[in-house]
N, C-alpha and C positions, 0 to 999 in steps of 0.2 A: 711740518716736522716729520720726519722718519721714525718709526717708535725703534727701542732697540731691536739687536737679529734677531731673538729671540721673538720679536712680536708678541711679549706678552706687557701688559700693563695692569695695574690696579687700579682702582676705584678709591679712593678715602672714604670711609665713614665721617658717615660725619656730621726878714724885716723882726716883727717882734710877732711870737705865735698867737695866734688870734684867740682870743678868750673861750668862745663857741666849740673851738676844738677842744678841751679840754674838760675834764670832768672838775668838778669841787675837789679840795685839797679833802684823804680821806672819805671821802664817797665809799669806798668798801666796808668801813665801820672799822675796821683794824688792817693792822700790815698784814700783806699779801708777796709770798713769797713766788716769782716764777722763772725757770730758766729758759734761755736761748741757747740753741744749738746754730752752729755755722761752719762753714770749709773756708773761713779767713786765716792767709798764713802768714803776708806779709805785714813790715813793722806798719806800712801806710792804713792799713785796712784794719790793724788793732789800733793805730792812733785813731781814725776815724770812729770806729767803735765807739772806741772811749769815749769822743765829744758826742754822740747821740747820745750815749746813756749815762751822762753828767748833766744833758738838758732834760732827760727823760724824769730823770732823779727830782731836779727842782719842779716841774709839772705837779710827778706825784707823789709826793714822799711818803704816798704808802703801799706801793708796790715796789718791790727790790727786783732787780732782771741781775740772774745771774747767768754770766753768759758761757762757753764752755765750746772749744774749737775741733771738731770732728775730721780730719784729715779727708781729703775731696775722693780718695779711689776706698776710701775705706765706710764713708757714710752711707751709702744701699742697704749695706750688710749690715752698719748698729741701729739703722733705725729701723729695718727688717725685725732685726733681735730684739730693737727696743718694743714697737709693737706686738710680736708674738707673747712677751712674755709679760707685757701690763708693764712697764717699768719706761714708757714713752716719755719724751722729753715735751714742756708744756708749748715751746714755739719753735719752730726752727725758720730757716733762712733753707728755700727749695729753688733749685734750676728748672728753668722750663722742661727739661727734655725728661727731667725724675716723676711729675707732675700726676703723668696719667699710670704709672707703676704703684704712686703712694696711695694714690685714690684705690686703686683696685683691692689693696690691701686692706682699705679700711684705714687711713693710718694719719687724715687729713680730715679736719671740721669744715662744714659745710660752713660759710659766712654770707650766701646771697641776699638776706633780710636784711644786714647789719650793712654789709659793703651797700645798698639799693638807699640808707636812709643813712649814708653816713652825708657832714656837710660840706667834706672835702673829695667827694667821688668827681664830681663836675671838672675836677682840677685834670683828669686824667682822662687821655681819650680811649674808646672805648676799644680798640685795636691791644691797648696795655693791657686788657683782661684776659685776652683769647686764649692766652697758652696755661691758664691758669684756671680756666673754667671746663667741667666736662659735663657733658649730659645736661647742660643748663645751669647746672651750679657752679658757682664762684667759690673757690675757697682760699684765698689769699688776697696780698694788696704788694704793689711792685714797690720794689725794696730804694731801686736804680737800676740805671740802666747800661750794661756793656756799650756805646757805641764804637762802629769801627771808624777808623778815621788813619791817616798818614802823619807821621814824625817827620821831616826834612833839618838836613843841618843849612839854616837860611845863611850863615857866614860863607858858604861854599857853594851858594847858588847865585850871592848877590857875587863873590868873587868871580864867578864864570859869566855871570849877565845873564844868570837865568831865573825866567819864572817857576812858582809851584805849577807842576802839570797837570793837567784837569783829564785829557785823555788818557788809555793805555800807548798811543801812539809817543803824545811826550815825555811818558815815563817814561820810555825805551831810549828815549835819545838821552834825556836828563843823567839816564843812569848810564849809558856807554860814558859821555862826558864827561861826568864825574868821576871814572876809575881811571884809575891809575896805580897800576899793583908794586912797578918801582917805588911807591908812597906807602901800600898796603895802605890802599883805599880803594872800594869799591861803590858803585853806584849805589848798590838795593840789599840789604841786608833780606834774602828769600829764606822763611822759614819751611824746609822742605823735612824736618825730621818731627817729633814728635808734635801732635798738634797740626802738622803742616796741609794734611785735608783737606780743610775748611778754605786752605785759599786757595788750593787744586779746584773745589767747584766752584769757589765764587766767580774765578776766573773763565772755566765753562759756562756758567750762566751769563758773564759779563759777553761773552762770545756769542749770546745764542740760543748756550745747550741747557736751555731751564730744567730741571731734573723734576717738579711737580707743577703741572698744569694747572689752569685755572679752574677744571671740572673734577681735578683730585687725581690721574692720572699719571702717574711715574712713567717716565722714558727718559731715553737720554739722544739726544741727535748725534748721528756717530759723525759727520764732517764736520758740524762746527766744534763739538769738542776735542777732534784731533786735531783742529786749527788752532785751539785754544789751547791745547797740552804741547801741541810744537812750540809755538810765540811762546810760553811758561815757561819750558824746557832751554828754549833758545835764548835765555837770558843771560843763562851760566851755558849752554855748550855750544853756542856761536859767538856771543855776545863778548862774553867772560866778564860782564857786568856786575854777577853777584862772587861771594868768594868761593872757593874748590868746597868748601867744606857743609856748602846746604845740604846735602842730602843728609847729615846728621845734625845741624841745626836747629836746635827747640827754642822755645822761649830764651831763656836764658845766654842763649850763644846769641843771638838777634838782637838783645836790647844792648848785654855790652858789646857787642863790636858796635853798635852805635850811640852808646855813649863813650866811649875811649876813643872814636872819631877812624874807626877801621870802613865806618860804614855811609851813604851820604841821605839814603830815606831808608824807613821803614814801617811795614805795616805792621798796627795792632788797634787796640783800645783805646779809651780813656782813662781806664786806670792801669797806665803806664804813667800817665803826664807828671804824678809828684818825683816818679822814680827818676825821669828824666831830668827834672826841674833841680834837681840836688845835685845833678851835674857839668849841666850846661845850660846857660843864660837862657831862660825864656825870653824871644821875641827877639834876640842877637843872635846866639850860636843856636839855638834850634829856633823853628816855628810847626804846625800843624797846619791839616789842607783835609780837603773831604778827600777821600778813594774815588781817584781817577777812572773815568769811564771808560766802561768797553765797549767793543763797536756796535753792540746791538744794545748791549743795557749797561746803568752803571746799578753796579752791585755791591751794596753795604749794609751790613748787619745791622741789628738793635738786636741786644741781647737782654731781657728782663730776668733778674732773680729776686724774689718770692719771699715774703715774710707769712708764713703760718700758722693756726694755731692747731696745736698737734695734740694736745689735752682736752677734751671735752669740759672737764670737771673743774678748768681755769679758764673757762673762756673768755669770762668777763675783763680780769687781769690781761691776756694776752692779748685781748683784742684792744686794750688801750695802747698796749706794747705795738702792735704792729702798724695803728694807722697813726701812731708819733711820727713815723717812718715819711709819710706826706706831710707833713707840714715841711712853710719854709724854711726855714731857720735848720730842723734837723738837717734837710737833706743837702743842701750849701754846705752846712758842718761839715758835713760826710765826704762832699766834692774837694774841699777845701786841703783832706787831709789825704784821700785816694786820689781823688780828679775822676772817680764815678760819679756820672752823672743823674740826676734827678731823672726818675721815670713821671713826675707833676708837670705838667704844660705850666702851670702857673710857677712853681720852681725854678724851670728854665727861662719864666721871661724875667725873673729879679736881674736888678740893676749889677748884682755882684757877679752876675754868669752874664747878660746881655752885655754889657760893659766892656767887658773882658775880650779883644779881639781873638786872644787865643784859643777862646771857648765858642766862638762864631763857626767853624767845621760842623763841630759837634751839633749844634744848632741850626745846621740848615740841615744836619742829615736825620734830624727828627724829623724833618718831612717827607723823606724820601725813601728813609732807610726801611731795613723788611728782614723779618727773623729771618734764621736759618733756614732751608728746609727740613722737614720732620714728617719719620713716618715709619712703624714698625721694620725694624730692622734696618733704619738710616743711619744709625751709630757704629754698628757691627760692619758694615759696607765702609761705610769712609775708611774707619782708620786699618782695617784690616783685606782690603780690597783696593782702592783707590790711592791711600798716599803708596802700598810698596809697588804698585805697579808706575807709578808716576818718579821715583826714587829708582827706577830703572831706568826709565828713559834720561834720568839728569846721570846715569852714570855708563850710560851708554851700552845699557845689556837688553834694551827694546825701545823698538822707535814707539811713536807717538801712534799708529796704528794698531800696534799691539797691545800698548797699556790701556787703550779705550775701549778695544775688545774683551780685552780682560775686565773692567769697569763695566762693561754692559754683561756680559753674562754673571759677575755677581751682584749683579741690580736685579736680573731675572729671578736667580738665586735665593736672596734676601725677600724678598718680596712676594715669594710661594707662586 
C-alpha cells in the first residue's frame, strides 16, 4: 500500500425466557421507577419498543421503564446538558461512535463485574463488546445489530433470468440490465446524498483501499480508491444505471424509489425489511442477498447500538432493563416488528430467524461482516470531505483523481 501524499499516518491507541434470566417477581422490595432514552423515530421501531417493554412489564412488574424519544442530531447536546446539570436520564440506548465522547464526560456506568457474571454473556461473541468497552471496562450490552445487506426486486430478476449478484462485477451488469428509463426503472437505487459516505468507503475498501490497517494505521491507497470512485461514479455517468437524481439522494428518496418499483436493488440495513415488507411481497416481488464483493474484499457493516445505564443511583433497575434486551424472546420481538436484528449468537440461531430464508443474508454476514471504520475525526472527514468531493465527480465538476486527492489531504487533515 502507498500511504497517502501527504505521507503522514497515525498510530490508534489503543422460545420462552429462561427462568435464570430473570430476577423474582418484586425483588426490589417496592416499585421502581426508570426511564429510557432513545433516537427511535420510525412507527416500526416504536412498535418494536412497544413489544420489548410489554414482555419486560410481565418479567417484572416492579420496575416501570418509561421510555422517552431524543431526536438523533440533537441527542450529544441533551445528554451533554443532561449530565452537566445532575438531571441525567437512568438508561439510554448509545451508538458506537458516541461511546468513547460519553465515557469521557463521565456520563456512562461502568458494568464490567455484572456484564463478566451475567448468564447470558456467553450468548454473544466477544467482538460485540469492542466498540462499547474503553480502557478495559464494558459499559453496556448490544441492544441489536444494523446489518448491511441488499434489497433486490426478485420479480424483475426472475423476469430477466437473473441471479442475485454475489460480485461488484454482477451488480454492474444486473443493474445496466435492469434499466430502462423509457419504464423509469433503473438498476441501483445509489445513495450519493445525505448519509451517502459510508458507501463511497465501503466501496474503496471493497476495492483495496482499507482506510485503517491492521497495526492502527490510517492511509488510504490513491489508485485503488480512484479505481474504486471511478467504477462508483461510472454507474450513473457511463452506465446510467442508477437515476440522475443520486447525488441528492438520502435515505428516503432510496427506499421509495424502490418500493414504488422506480428502482431494481438497493443497499441498506435490516431495519428497512418491515418497511419494505408493507409494500412488496416478501420472497415474490422483493428478496435480500449479502453485499456483493469487491475485488479485493467483500465489505459489510455490523453496526451495534448499546443499551446503558446512564444513572448510577438506578443501576440495579436499569441493569435488568438493559440485559432483557438479550434474551430470546425480546430480541425476535424486536426483529419481528423493525427486522433489526439480534446482536445474541443464540438469538440468531432460533428457529424463527434460521427458518426464515429471508433472514439467511443477514446470517451469514454475522460472520463475516466488520464495523465501520472509526477513529478521531472519521465522522467529520466522511461526511464533510469525502461524500462532496465524490458528489462532484457524479456531477461531473472532478474526475475521480481529484476527488481522492481531495479525500487524502483531508484524511491528513482530520488526523493532525
Amino acid at each position: 500500500m502507498t500511504s497517502f501524499d501527504r505521507r503522514s499516518v497515525l498510530k490508534l491507541g489503543g422460545g420462552a425466557l429462561a427462568a435464570s434470566a430473570l430476577l423474582p417477581a418484586h425483588a426490589f422490595g417496592q416499585s421502581t421507577a426508570i426511564n429510557y432514552w432513545h433516537t427511535f423515530t420510525s412507527q416500526s421501531e416504536f412498535a418494536g419498543l412497544d413489544e420489548v417493554m410489554k414482555l419486560f412489564a410481565a418479567a417484572h412488574p416492579d420496575i416501570t421503564v418509561t421510555q422517552e424519544n431524543i431526536p438523533n442530531p440533537e441527542f450529544m447536546a441533551k445528554v451533554t446538558a443532561a449530565v452537566v446539570s445532575g438531571s441525567r436520564p437512568d438508561t439510554t440506548m448509545v451508538a458506537s461512535e458516541r461511546v468513547a465522547d460519553l465515557v469521557a464526560m463521565n456520563g456512562l456506568t461502568d458494568l464490567t463485574d455484572r456484564i463478566a457474571s451475567w448468564d447470558r454473556r456467553s450468548d454473544f461473541d466477544d467482538a460485540r463488546f469492542k466498540s462499547i468497552t474503553v480502557d478495559g471496562k464494558v459499559y453496556g450490552v448490544p441492544a441489536f445489530t444494523f446489518v448491511d445487506w441488499m434489497y433486490y426486486r426478485k420479480d424483475w430478476f426472475d423476469e430477466a433470468g437473473l441471479a442475485a449478484p454475489t460480485t461488484f462485477a454482477e451488480f454492474r451488469d444486473a443493474a445496466i440490465k435492469l434499466t430502462d428509463p423509457a419504464k423509469g426503472r433503473y438498476g441501483f437505487g445509489m445513495r450519493a446524498g445525505a448519509g451517502g459516505q459510508a458507501y463511497v468507503i465501503n466501496v474503496m475498501e471493497g476495492f483495496g483501499a482499507k482506510l485503517v490497517q491492521d497495526d492502527g494505521t490510517i492511509g488510504l491507497d490513491r489508485d485503488k480508491a480512484i479505481e474504486a470512485i471511478d467504477w462508483w461514479a461510472g454507474l450513473l455517468t457511463r452506465d446510467g444505471a442508477v437515476p440522475p437524481s443520486a447525488p441528492n439522494d438520502g435515505f428516503r428518496q432510496i427506499m421509495e424509489a424502490f418500493q414504488t418499483g422506480q428502482t431494481a436493488m438497493v443497499w441498506h440495513h435490516t431495519g428497512s425489511f418491515q418497511d419494505n415488507a408493507k409494500l412488496l411481497k416478501p420472497g415474490v416481488e422483493f428478496a435480500t442477498a449479502v453485499i456483493p464483493a469487491g475485488p479485493v474484499n467483500r465489505v459489510s457493516r455490523l453496526g451495534y447500538a448499546y443499551n446503558t445505564v446512564t444513572n448510577p443511583d438506578t443501576i440495579d433497575a436499569g441493569w435488568e432493563w438493559l440485559k432483557f434486551w438479550g434474551e430470546p424472546d425480546a430480541a425476535i420481538a424486536f426483529l419481528e416488528k423493525t427486522g433489526y436484528f439480534p446482536a445474541s449468537t443464540a438469538a440468531a440461531k432460533d428457529e424463527r430467524i434460521s427458518g426464515n430464508p429471508l433472514y439467511k443474508p443477514a446470517a451469514d454476514t454475522l460472520g463475516f461482516g466488520i464495523p465501520a471504520p472509526s477513529f478521531p475525526g472519521s465522522a467529520g472527514w466522511a461526511e464533510g470531505v469525502v461524500l462532496p468531493a465524490f458528489q462532484r465527480v457524479l456531477i461531473k465538476e472532478a474526475t475521480p483523481e481529484q476527488a481522492v486527492d481531495e479525500m487524502i489531504d483531508g484524511l491528513a487533515q482530520a488526523i493532525g
